[in-house]
N, CA, C and O atoms as CSV, one atom per row, in Angstrom:
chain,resi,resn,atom,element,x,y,z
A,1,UNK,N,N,0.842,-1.175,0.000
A,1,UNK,CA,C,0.000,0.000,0.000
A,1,UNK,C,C,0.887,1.238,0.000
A,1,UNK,O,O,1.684,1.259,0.938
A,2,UNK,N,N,0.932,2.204,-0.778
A,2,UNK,CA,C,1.120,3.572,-1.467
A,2,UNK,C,C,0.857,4.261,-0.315
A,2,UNK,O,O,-0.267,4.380,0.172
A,3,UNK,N,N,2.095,4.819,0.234
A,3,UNK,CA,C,1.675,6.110,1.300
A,3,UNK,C,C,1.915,6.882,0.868
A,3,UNK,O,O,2.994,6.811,0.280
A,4,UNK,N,N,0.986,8.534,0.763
A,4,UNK,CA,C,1.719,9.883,0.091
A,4,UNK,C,C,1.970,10.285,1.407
A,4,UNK,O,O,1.056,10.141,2.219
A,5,UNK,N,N,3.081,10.782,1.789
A,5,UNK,CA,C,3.741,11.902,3.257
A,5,UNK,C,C,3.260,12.881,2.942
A,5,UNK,O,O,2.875,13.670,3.805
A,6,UNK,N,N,3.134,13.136,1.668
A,6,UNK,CA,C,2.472,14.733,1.361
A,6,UNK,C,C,1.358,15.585,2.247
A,6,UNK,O,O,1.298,16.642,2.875
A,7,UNK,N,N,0.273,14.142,1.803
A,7,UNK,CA,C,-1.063,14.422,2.248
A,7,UNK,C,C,-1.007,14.930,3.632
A,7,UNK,O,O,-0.121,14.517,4.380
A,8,UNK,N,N,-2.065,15.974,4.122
A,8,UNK,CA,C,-2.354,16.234,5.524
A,8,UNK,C,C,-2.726,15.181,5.919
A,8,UNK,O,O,-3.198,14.256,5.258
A,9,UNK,N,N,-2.475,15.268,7.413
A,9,UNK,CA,C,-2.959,13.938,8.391
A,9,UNK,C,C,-4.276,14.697,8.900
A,9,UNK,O,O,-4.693,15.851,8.991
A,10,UNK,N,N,-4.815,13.005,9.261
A,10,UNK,CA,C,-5.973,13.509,10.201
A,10,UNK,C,C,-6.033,13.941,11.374
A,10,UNK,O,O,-5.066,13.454,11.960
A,11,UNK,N,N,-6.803,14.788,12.289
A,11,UNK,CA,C,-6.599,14.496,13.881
A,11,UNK,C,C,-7.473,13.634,14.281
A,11,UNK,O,O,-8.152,12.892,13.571
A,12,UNK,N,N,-7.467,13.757,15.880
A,12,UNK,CA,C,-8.313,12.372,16.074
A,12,UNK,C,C,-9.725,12.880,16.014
A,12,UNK,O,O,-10.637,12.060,15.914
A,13,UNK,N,N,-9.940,13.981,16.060
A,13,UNK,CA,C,-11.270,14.542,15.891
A,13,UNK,C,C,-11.653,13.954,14.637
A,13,UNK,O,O,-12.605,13.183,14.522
A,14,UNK,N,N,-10.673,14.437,13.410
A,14,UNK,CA,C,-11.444,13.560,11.918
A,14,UNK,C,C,-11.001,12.309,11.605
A,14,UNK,O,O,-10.660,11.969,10.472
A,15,UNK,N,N,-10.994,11.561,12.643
A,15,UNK,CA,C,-10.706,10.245,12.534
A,15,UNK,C,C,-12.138,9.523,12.326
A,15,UNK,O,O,-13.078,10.078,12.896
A,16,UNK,N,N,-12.373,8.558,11.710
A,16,UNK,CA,C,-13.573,8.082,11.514
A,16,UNK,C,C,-13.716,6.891,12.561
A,16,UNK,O,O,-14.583,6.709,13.415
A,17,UNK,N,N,-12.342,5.967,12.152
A,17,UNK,CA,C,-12.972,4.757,12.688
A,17,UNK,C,C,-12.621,4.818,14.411
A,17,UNK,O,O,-11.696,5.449,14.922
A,18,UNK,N,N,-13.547,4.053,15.055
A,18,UNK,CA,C,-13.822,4.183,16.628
A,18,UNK,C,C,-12.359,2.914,16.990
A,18,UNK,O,O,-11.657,2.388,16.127
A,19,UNK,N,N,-12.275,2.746,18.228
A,19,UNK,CA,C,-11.384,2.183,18.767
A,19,UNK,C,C,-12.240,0.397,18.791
A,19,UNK,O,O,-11.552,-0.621,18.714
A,20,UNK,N,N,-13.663,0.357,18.900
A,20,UNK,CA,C,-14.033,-1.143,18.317
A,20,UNK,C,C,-13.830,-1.279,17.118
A,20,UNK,O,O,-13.074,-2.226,16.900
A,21,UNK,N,N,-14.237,-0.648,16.044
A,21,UNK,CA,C,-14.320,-0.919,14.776
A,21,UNK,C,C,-12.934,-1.657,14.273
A,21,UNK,O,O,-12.821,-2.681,13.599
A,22,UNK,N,N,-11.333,-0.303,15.140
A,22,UNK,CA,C,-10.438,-0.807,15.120
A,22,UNK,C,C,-10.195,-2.527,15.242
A,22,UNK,O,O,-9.686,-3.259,14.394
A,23,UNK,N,N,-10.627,-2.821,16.314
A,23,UNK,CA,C,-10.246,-4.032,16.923
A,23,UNK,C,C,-11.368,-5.286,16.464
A,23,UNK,O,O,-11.293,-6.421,16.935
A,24,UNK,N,N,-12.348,-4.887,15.523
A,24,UNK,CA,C,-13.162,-5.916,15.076
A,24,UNK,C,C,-12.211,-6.177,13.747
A,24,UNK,O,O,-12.167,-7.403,13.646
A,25,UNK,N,N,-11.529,-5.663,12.818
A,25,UNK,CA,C,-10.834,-5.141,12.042
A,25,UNK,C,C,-9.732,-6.364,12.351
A,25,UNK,O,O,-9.654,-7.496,11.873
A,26,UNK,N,N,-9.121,-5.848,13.092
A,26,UNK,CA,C,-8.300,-6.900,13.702
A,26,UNK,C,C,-8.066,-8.116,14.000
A,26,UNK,O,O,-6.984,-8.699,13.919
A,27,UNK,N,N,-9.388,-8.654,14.459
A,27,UNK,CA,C,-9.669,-9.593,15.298
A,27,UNK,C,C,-10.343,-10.661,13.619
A,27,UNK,O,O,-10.515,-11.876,13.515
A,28,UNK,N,N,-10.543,-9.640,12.667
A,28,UNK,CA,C,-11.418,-10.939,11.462
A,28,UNK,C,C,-9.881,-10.862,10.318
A,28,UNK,O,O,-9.936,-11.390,9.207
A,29,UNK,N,N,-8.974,-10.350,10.667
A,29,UNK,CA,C,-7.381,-10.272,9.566
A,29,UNK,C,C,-6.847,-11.602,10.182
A,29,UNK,O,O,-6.336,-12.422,9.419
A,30,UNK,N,N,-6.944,-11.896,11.672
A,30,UNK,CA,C,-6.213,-12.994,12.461
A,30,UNK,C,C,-7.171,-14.301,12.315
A,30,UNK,O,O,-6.698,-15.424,12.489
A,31,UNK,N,N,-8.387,-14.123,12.024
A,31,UNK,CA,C,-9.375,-15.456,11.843
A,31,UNK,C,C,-8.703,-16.439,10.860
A,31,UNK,O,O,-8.569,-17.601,11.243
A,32,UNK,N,N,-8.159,-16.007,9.331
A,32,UNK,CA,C,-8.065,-16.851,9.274
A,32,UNK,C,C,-6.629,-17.562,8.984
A,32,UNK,O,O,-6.453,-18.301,8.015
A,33,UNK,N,N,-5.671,-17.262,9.896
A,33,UNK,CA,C,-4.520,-18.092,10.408
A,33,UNK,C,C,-4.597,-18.945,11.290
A,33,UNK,O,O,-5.176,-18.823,12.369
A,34,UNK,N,N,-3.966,-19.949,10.856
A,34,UNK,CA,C,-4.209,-21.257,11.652
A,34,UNK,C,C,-2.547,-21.569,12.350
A,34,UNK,O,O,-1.558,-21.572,11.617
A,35,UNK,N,N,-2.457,-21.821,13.872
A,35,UNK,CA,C,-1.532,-22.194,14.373
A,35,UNK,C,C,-0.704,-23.021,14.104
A,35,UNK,O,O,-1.454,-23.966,13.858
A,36,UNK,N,N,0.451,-23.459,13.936
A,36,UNK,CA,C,1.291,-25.149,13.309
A,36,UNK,C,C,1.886,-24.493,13.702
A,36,UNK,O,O,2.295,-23.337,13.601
A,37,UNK,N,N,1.999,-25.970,14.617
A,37,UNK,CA,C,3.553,-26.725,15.379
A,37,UNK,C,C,4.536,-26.875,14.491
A,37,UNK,O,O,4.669,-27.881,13.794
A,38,UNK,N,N,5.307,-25.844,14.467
A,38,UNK,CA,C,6.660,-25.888,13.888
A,38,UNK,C,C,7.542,-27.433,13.575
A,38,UNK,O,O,7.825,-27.954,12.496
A,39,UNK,N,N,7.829,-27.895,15.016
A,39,UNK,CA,C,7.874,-29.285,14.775
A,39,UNK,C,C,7.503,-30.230,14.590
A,39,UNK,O,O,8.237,-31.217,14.542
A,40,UNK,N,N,6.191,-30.273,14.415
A,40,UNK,CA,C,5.239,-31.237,13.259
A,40,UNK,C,C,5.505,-31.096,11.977
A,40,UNK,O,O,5.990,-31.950,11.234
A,41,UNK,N,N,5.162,-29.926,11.694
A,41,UNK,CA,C,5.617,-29.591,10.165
A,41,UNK,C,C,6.813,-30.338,9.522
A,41,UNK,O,O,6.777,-31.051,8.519
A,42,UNK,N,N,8.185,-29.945,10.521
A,42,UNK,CA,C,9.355,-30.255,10.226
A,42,UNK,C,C,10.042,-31.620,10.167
A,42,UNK,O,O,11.151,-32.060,9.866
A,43,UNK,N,N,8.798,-32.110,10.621
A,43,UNK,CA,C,8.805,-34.081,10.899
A,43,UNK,C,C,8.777,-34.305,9.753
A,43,UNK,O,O,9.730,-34.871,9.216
A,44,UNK,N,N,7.481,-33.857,8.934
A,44,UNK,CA,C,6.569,-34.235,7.824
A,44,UNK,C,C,7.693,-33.927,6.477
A,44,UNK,O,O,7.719,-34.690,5.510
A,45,UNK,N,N,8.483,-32.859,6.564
A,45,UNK,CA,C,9.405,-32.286,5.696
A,45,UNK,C,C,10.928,-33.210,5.152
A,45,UNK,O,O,11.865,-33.263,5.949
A,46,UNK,N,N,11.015,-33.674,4.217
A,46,UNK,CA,C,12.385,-34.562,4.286
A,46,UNK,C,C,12.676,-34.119,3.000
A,46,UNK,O,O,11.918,-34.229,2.036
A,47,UNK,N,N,14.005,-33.516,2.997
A,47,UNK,CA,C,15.159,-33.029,1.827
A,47,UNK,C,C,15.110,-34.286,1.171
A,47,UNK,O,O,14.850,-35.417,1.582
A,48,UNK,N,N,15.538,-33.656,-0.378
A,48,UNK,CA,C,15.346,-35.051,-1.159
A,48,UNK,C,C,17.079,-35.350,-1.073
A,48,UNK,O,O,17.770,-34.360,-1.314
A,49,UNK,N,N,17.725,-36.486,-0.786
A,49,UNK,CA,C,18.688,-37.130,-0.813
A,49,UNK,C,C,19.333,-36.898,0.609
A,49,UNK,O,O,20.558,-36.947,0.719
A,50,UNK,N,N,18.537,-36.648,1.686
A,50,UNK,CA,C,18.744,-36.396,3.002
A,50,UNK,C,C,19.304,-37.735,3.783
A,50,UNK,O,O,20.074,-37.676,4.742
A,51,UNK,N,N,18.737,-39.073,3.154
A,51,UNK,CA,C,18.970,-40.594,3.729
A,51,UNK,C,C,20.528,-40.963,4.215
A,51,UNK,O,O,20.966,-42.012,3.741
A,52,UNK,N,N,21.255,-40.349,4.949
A,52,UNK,CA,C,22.753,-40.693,4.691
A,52,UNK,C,C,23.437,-41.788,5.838
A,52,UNK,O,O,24.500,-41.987,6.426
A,53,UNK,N,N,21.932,-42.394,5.713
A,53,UNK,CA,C,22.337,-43.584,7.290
A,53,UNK,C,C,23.059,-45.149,6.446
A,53,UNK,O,O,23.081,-46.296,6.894
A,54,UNK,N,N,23.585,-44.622,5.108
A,54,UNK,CA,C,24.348,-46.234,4.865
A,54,UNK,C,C,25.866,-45.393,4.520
A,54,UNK,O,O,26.900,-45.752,3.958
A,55,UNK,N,N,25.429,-44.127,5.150
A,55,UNK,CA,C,26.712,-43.546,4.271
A,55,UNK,C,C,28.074,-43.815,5.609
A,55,UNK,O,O,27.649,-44.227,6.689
A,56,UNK,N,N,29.683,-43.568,5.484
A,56,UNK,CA,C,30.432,-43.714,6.752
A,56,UNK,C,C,31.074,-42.821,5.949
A,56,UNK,O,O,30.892,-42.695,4.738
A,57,UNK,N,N,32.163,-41.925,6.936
A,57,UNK,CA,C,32.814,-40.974,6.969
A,57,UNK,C,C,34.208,-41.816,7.110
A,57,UNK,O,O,34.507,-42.508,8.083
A,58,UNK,N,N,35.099,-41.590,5.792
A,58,UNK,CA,C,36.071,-41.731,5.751
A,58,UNK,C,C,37.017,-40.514,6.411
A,58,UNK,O,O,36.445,-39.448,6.183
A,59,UNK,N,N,38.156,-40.320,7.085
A,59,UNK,CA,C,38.056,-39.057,7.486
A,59,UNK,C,C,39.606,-39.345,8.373
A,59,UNK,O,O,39.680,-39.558,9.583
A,60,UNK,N,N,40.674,-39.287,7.483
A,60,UNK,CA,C,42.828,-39.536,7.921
A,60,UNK,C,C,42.948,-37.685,8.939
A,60,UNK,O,O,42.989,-36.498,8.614
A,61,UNK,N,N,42.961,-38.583,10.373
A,61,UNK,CA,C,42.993,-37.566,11.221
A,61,UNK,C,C,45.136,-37.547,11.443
A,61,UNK,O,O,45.870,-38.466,11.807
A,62,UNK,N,N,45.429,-36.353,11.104
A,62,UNK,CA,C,46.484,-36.110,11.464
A,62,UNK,C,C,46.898,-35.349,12.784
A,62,UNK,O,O,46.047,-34.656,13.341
A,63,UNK,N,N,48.491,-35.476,13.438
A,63,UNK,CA,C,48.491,-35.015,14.754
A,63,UNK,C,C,49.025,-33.465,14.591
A,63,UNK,O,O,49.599,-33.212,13.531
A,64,UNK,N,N,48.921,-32.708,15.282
A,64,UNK,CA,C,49.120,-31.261,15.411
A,64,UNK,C,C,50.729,-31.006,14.900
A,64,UNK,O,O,51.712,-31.073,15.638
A,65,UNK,N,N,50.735,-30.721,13.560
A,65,UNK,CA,C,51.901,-30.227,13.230
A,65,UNK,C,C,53.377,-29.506,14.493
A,65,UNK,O,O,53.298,-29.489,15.721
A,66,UNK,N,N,54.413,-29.071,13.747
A,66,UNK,CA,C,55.225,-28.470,14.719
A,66,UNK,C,C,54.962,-27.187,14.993
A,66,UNK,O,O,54.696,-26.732,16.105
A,67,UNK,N,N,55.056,-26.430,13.684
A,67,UNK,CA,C,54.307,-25.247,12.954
A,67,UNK,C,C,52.700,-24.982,13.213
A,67,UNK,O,O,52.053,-24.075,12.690
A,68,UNK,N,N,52.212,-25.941,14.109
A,68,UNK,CA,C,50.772,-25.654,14.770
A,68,UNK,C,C,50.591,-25.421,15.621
A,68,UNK,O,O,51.491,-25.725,16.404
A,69,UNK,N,N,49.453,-24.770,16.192
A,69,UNK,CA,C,48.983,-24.433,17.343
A,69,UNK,C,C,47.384,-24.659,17.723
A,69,UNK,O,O,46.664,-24.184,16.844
A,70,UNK,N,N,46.642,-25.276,18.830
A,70,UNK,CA,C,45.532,-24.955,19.441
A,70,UNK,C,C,44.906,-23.830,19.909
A,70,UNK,O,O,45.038,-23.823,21.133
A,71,UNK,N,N,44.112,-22.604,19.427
A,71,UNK,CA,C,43.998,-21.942,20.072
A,71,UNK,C,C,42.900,-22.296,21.263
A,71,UNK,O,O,41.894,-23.002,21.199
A,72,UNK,N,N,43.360,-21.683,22.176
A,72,UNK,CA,C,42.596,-21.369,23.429
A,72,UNK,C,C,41.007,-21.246,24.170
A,72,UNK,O,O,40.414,-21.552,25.204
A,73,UNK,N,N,40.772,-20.485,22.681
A,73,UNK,CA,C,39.726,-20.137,22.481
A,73,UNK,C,C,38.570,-20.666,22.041
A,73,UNK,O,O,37.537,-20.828,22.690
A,74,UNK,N,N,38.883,-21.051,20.382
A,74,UNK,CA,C,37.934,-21.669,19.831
A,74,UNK,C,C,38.343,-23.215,19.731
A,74,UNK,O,O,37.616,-24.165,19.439
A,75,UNK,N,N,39.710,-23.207,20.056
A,75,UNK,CA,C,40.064,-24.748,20.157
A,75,UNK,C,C,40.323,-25.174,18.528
A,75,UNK,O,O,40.247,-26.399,18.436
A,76,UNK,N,N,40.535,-24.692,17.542
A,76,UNK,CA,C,40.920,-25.133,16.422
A,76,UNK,C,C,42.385,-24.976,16.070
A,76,UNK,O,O,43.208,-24.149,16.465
A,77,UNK,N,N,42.490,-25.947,15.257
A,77,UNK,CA,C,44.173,-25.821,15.006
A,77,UNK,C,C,44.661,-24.944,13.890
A,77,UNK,O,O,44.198,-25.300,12.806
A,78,UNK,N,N,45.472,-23.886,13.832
A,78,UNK,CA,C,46.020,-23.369,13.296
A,78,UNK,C,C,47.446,-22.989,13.066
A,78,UNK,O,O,48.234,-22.993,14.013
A,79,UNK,N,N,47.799,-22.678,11.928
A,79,UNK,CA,C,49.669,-21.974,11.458
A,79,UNK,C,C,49.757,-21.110,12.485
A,79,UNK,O,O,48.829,-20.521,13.040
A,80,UNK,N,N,50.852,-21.059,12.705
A,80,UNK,CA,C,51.767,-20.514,13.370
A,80,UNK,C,C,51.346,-18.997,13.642
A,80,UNK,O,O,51.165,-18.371,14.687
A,81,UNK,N,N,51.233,-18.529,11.815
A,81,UNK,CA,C,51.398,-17.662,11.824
A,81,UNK,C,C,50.027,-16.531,11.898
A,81,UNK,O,O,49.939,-15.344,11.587
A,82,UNK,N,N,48.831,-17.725,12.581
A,82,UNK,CA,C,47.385,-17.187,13.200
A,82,UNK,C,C,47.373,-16.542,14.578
A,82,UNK,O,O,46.502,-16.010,15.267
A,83,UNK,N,N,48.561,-16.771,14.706
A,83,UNK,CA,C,49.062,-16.463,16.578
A,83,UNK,C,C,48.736,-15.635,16.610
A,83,UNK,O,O,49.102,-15.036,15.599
A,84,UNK,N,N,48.133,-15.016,17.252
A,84,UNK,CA,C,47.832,-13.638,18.015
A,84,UNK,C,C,48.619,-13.207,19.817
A,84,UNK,O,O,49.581,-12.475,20.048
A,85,UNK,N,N,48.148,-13.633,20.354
A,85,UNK,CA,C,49.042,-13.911,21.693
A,85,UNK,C,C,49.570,-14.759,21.737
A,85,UNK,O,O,49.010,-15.573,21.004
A,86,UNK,N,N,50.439,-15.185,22.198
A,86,UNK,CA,C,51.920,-16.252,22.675
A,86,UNK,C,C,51.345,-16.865,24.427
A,86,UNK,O,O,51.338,-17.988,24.931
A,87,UNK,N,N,51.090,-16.049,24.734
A,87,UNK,CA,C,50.636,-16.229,26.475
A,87,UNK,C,C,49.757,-16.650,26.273
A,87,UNK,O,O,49.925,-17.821,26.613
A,88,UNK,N,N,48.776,-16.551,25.911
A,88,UNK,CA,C,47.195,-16.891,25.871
A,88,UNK,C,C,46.819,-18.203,24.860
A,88,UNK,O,O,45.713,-18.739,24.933
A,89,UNK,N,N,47.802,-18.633,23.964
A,89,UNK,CA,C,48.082,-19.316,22.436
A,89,UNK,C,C,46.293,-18.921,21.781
A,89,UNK,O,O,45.507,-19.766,21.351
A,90,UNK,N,N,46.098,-17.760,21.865
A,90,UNK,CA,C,44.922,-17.347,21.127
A,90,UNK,C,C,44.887,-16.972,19.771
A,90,UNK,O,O,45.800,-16.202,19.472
A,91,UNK,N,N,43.977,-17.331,18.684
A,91,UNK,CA,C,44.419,-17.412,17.038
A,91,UNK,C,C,43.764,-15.578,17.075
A,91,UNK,O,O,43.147,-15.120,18.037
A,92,UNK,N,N,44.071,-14.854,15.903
A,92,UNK,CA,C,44.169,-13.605,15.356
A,92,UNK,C,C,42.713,-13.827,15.218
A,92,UNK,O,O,42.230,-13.390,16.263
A,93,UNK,N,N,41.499,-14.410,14.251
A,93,UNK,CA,C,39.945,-14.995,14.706
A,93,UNK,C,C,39.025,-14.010,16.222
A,93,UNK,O,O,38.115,-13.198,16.390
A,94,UNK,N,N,40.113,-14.852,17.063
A,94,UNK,CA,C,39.473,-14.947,18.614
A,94,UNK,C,C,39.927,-13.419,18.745
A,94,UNK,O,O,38.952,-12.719,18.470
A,95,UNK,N,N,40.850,-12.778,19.008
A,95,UNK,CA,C,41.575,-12.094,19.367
A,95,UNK,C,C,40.831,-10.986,19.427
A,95,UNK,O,O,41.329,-9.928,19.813
């Protein structure tokens, strides 16, 4: 809906509609929405190729380089050269 700012406003004197009219107004815009359980819905909902229960995760875990570090913070491993503090071993990210 098109608002002109131009136009004069009303006061409440030339206001027409009453404070019920308001709220009958109201009350028949909300009739006809219907409540749903979010997580019903989301039961009912399945991505197509979502099935990944025959699938296994291949996945060559290596140990923390020399040139690596844990940060502190978020706990991920990073170069050296993510360091942000030395005292804290906090990555440049966190920092």
């Amino acid at each position: 809906m098109a608002t002109d700012y131009d136009a004069p406003r009303k006061t409440e004197e030339e206001s027409e509609d009453s404070l019920e009219e308001l709220k009958a107004r109201r009350h028949d815009k909300n009739s006809g929405k219907v409540d749903e359980d979010e997580a019903e819905a989301a039961e009912s909902f399945e991505l197509p190729g979502a099935d990944l229960s025959h699938e296994e995760l291949a996945v060559e875990v290596k140990p923390r380089q020399n040139d690596e570090f844990t940060c502190m913070s978020c706990f991920l491993v990073h170069h050296r050269s993510q360091l942000a503090d030395e005292k804290k071993m906090i990555c440049r990210d966190c920092a």
